[in-house]
N, C-alpha and C positions, 0 to 999 in steps of 0.2 A: 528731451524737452520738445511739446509741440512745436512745428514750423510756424507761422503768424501769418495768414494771406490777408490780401486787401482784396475784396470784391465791388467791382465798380461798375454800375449798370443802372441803366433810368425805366430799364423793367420788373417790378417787382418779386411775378413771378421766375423771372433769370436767376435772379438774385437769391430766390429761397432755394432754387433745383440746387447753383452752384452752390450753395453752404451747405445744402444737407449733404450734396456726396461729398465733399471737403472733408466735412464732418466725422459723416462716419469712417472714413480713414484716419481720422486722428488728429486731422488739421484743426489749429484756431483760427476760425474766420469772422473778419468784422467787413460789414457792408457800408457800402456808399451809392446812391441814386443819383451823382451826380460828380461831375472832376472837382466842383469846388468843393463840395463833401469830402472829396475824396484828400484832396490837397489838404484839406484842415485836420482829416483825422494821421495824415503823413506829418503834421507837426507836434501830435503829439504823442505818435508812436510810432514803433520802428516795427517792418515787417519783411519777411523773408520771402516772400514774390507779389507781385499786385495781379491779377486778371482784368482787362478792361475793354467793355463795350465800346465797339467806335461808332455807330449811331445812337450819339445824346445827343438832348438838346443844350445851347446855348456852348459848352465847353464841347467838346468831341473829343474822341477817342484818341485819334491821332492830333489832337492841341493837349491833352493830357499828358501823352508821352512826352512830347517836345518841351513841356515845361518839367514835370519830373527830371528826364535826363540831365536840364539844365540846370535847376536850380534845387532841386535836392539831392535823391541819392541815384545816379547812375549804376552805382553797382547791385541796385535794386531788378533779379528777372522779373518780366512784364512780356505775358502771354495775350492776344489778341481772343475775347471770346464773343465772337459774332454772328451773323448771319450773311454776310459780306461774304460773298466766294473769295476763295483764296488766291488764284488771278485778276482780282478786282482790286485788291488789298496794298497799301505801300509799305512794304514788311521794312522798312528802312529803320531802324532805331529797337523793333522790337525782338523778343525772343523766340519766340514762339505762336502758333497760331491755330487755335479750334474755330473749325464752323460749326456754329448751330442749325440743327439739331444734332445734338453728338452723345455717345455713351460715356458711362460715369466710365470705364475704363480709358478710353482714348483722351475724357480731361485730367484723369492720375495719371497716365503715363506722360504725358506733358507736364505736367507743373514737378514731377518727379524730376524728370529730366533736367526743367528749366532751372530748379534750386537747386542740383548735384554740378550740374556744370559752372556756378556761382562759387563753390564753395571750395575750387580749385584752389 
């Protein structure tokens, strides 16, 4: 059965690159332009890793996570997909982390990883 990502990003274009290579590996991906987006379509479904931008507006990247881990499913992986160097970044809570600009390989081998090590 396909895996389910949540793709969460307040840039459009992000949003379409991350689905299509998702995609064509086999992934089902459903998007969100925003954490509260992102937060209402986690209530009404269940997904096998989330991806999410940490510059949005109003909710951020890192206020997304901290309420995810809290009050829904923590044992949800959650990959950082930014533009944010990766010595910039507070990797504290999440699992993984692409900078953009990145190849459709380096964000498969990440979300690969991130949902194999989950399913311990």
């Amino acid at each position: 059965m396909a895996k389910k990502v949540l793709v969460v990003d307040d840039k459009e274009d992000d949003l379409e690159t991350i689905k299509e290579i998702l995609e064509n590996k086999g992934y089902k991906v459903s998007t969100a332009m925003s954490g509260k987006n992102a937060i209402n379509l986690l209530k009404k479904r269940k997904f096998d890793l989330i991806t999410i931008d940490i510059l949005m507006p109003k909710l951020s990247g890192y206020d997304l996570l901290r309420i995810l881990r809290k009050k829904y499913n923590s044992k949800i992986p959650m990959i950082y997909v930014t533009i944010v160097p990766k010595k910039e970044v507070d990797l504290d809570g999440i699992d993984s982390f692409v900078q953009k600009p990145f190849s459709p390989n380096e964000l498969i081998a990440e979300v690969k990883a991130a949902i194999k090590k989950y399913r311990k």
